[in-house]
N, C-alpha and C positions, 0 to 999 in steps of 0.2 A: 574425715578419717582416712585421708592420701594412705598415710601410714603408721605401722604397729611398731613401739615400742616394748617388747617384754621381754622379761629374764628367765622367763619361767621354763621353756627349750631345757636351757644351758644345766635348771638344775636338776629336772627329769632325768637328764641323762649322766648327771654326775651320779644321782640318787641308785638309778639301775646299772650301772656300771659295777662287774664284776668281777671276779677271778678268773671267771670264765667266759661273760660276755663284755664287751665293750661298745656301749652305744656313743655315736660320733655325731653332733650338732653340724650342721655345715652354713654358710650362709651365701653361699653358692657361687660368691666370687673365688672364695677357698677351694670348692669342690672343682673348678674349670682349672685352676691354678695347678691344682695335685696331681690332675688327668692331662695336661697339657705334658709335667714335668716327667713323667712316665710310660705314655706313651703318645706326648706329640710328633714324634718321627715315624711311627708305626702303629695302627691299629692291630689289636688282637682281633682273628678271627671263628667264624664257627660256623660251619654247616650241619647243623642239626635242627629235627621236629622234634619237640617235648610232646607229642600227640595230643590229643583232643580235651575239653576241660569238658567239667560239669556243668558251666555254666552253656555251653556252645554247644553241645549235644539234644537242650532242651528244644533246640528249632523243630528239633523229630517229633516233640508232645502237639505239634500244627502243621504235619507233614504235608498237608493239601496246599497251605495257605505257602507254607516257607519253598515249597517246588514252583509255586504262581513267581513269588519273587526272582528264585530261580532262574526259571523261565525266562522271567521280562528283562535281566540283565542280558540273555543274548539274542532276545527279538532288538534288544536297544543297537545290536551291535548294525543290525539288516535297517532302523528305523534311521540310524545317523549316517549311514550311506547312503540311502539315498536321498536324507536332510542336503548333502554335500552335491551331489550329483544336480538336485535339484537349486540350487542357490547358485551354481554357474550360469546358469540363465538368469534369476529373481534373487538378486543379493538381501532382499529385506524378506524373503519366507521366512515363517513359522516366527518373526520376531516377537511375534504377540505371547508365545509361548515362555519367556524368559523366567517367569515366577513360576510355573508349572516346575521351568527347568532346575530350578533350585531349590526346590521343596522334595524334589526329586531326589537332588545328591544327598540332602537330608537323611530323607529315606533310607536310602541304601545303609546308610550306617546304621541309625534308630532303627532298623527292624533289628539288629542282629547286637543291640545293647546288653549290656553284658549281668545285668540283674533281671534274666530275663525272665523270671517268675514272681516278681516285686510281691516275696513272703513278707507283707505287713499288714498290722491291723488295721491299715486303713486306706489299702485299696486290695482287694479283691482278683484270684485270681481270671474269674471270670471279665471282670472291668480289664485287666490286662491284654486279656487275649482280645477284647474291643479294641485296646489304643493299637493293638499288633495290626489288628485288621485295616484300622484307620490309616496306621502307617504305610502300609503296603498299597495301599490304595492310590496314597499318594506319587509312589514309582509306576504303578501299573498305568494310573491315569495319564500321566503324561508320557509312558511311551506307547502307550496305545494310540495317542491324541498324535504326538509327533508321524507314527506307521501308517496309520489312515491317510494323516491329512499328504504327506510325504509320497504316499503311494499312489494319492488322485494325481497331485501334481505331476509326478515323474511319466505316469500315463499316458494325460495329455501332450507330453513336450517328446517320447519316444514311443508311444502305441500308436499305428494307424487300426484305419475302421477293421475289421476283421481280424488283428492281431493282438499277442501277449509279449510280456519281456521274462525274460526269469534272471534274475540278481544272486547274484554268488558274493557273501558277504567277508568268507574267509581268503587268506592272505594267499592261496594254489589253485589253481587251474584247477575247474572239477568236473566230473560229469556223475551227474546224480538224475534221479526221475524227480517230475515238476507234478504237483498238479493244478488246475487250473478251473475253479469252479466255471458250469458251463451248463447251460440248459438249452441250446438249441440242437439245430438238426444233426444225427447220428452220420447222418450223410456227407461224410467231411472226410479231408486228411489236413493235416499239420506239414508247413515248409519252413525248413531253418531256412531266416531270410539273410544270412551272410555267406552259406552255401549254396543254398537252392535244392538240397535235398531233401527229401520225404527224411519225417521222423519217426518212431516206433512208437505208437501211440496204443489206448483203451481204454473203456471208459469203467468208473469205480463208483461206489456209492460208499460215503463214509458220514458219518454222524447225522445221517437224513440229507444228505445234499449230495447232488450230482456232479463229476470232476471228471473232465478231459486229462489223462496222466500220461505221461510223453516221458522219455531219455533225451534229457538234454545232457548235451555231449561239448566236453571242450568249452564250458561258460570260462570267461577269464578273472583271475584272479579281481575283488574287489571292481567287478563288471556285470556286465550284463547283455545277454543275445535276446533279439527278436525273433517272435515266432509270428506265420502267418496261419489262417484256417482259409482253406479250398472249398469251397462249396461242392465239391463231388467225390463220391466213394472211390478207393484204390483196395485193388486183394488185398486182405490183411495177413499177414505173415501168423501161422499157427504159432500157439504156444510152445513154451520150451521145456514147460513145467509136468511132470509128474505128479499123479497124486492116488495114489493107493494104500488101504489096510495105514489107516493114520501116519503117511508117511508121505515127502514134499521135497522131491528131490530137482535140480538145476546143473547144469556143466559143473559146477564146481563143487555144491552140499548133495548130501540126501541127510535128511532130519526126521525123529518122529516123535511125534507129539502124543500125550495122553490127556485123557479129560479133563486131568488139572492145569492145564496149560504146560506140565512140565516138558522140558527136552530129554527123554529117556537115551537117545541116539542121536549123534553127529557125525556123519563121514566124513572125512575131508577127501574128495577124489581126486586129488590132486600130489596128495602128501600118501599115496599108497595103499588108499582105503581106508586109512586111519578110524577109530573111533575115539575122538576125544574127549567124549564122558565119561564120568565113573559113578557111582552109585558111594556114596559118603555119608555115613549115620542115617542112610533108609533115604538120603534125598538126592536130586541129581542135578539138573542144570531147568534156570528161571523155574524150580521149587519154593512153594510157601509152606511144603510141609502139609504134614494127612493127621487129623488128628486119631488116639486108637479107635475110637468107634466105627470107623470108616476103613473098612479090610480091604476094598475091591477099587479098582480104578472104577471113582464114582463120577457123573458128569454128564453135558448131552453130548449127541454124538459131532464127532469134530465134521468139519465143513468146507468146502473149498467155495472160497469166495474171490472174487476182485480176481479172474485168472485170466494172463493176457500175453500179448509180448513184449511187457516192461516187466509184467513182476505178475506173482500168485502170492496168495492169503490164505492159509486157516486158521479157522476160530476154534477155540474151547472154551466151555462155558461151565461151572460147577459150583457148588454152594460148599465145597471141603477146602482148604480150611475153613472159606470166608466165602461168602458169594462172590466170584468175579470172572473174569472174561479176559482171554489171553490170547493176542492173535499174534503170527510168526509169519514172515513175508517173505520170500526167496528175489531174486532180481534177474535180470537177462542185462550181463556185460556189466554190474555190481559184485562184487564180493563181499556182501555184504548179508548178515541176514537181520532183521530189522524187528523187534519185538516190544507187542504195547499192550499195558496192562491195565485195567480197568481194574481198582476194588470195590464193590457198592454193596457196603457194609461199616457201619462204623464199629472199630474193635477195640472201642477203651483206650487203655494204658498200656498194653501187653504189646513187648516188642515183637513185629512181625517184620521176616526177611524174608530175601529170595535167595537162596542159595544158588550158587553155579560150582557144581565141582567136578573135575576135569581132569581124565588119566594123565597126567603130567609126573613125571620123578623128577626127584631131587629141585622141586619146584623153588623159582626166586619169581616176587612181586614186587610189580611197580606202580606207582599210582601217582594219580597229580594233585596238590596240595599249596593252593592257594598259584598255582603255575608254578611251581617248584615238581620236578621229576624227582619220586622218591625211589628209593631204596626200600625194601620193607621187610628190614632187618636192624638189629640194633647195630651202635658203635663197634663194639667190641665184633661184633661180624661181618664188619665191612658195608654197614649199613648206613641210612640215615637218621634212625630214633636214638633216641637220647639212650644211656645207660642207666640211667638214674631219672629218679623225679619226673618220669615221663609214663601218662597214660594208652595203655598198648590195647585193649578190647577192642573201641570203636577210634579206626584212624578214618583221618578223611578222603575222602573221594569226591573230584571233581567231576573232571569230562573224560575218565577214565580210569581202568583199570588193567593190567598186562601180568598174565600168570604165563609161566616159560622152564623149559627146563629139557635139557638132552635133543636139543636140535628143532623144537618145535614150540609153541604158544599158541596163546587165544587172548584176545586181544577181547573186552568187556568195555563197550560205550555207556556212558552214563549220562542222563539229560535232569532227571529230577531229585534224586535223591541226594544227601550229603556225608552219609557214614558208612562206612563197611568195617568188616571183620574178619580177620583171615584165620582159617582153621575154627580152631575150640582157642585161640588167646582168649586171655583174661588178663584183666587191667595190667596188671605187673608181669606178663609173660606175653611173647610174641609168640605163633604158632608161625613156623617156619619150612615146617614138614607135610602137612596137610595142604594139597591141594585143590583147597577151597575158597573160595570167596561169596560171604554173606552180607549180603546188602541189606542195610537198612530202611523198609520203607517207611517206619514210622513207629510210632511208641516213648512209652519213659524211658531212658536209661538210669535214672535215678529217680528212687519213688517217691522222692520227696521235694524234686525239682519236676518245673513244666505245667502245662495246662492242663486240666481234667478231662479225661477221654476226647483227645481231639476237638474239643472245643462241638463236641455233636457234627462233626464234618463226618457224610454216611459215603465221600465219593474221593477213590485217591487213584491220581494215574501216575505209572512208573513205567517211563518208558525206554529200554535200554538197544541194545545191539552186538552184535559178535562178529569177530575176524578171525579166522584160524591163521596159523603161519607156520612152514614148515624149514626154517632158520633159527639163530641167534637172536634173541632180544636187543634192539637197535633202539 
């Protein structure tokens, strides 16, 4: 049964052919013929987002598991560098991997399948959120398996005895802080070995494990610098960092934090003193919102941790909205301030965001959406959403987000989440005015699409970051 003979096309559609509709049979050599005749000299084209579906929103009803995936697409990106780097020496590494590698690319698509609540009688939405698991398992496992095995090798063939490398995976020159788990003697300093100079080192404790955290400086694009460890103490250069009456200021910020992990204040000291927060519907910047029972900045008391001359930490701890834990990181010779979120609580169905909303006038957003730089205004305003036919609440948000407006911006990094929401929009209306933006960490956006309360996942981390800028949006 190569192939189908039927008539029955042809008279469906003579049948429903109306005064008003006309349904067209094609048999596809017709349809190339038509399309050839019309515009074979010239494509029409179109740069627009029709915004987010129903269907594609429901990632957020597994916001633990779909941030895991998240994730491992750009640990894969650090995993296949140095797959590469390592196979100039061993051209048959990791070959054994091949099936791993293609069950992989599998993956990537089947998580994000497009019936992603399979409403049938006869599977289950809980049996879904399994195959989800399964599926994701399958990308995880093999880039974790490629990272590992990738990372011994690369070790061996550029670490000597007492030394580290640090891999800079993106396309620019960077200088960022490393850390480097490490349990031996305190009694040490760190030498970049392609200088010879002392680096700015100290030591941190992060999820029970001990780390040597350095400023590496000048790693080169899609490279990587060696460090060495000295076996003997050098003065350690004091901190740079401030921290008093809940507040964490560096050369460049002073920031202050409340119980809730919220960012009530942002200076920029560079831009004039600036304060870039604003207080929008009772919420301010990394806001989960207070519910009314809770009058008072509730929480334990904030904390300075991990403080050194790479960088300082404080923590906030609270059980309002949700139980979770919000720690805010200032840097020395970063501009950067770096914030990670812990929720340990599972909250159902009910969408929970973090607001960021930011003294900005006459505010324009941009956002990145599938690698496309958006616009995040309609047609008709010079934007890039559709006019029509296009869902405006929840747009997407990649690896960031840029609010700007009258000679200044803030620039919002994004690692795990996939939705935001600018202002009070709602599906058929863009908020354009309000200068805010609400991330989505997770929840239904449709109550009758997506998994049942997070599939019981009690643990969600969203971890973001902030750039002030006292310019034009570039």
């Amino acid at each position: 049964a190569l192939q189908t003979i039927t008539d029955e096309f042809p008279r469906i559609a003579r049948k429903a052919t109306s005064d008003e509709y006309q349904v067209i049979v094609s048999n596809e050599v017709d349809f190339f013929r038509d399309m050839e005749k019309h515009y074979g000299k010239q494509l029409p084209t179109e740069t627009l987002s029709y915004g987010s579906t129903e269907w594609g929103t429901a990632v957020a009803s597994m916001a633990q598991l779909s941030a895991d995936v998240k994730r491992a697409v750009e640990k894969l990106r650090t995993a296949e560098l140095m797959y590469t780097l390592v196979a100039h020496h061993d051209a048959t590494f990791a070959s054994n991997l091949e099936e791993m590698r293609r069950e992989a690319w599998f993956a990537c698509g089947l998580y994000y399948e497009h019936d992603w609540t399979a409403d049938s009688p006869d599977v289950t939405r809980k049996q879904r959120a399994e195959w989800q698991r399964r599926i994701a398992a399958q990308l995880l496992s093999y880039v974790d398996t490629l990272y590992e095995s990738a990372h011994a090798r690369l070790s061996q063939i550029i670490s000597g005895d007492n030394s580290f490398f640090v891999l800079n995976p993106l396309g620019w020159q960077r200088t960022d802080y490393c850390d480097y788990e490490y349990y031996g003697s305190h009694n040490i300093h760190v030498v970049d070995n392609v200088t010879g100079e002392n680096v700015p080192m100290q030591w941190i404790e992060k999820d029970g494990k001990s780390y040597l955290r350095i400023l590496a400086s000048d790693v080169p694009s899609m490279g990587y610098k060696t460090y060495a460890i000295k076996n003997d103490i050098l003065p350690t250069s004091e901190s740079e960092f401030v921290f008093a009456d809940n507040t964490l200021s560096n050369d460049d910020y002073e920031l202050r934090l409340n119980k809730q992990g919220s960012i009530t204040s942002l200076i920029d000291k560079r831009n004039g003193n600036a304060d870039v927060i604003r207080t929008i519907d009772g919420r301010t910047a990394n806001d989960l919102g207070m519910p009314k029972r809770a009058k008072t900045d509730c929480g334990s008391d904030i904390r300075l941790i991990n403080n050194g001359p790479v960088s300082a930490t404080i923590e906030a701890s609270s059980y309002f909205p949700l139980k979770h834990t919000t720690r805010v990181t200032l840097f020395n010779g970063i501009d950067r301030i770096e914030i990670e979120n812990l929720i340990d609580e599972n909250f159902g169905n009910k969408q929970q965001t973090y607001a960021y909303s930011f003294d900005i006038e006459k505010p324009v957003v941009h956002t990145e959406e599938a690698g496309a730089i958006l616009k995040g205004r309609q047609a008709s305003q010079g934007g890039h959403y559709a006019d029509s036919i296009c869902r405006l609440d929840w747009v997407a948000l990649n690896h960031f987000a840029d609010i700007s407006g009258e000679g200044k911006g803030v620039m919002l990094s994004n690692r795990d989440a996939y939705f935001m929401k600018t202002g009070r929009s709602t599906i058929d209306s863009l908020d354009v005015d309000t200068p805010q933006l609400n991330v989505l960490a997770g929840g239904k956006v449709i109550t009758w699409l997506g998994i049942e309360n997070q599939d019981g996942e009690s643990q969600l981390r969203n971890d973001f970051a902030l750039r002030t800028y006292s310019k034009e949006y570039n």
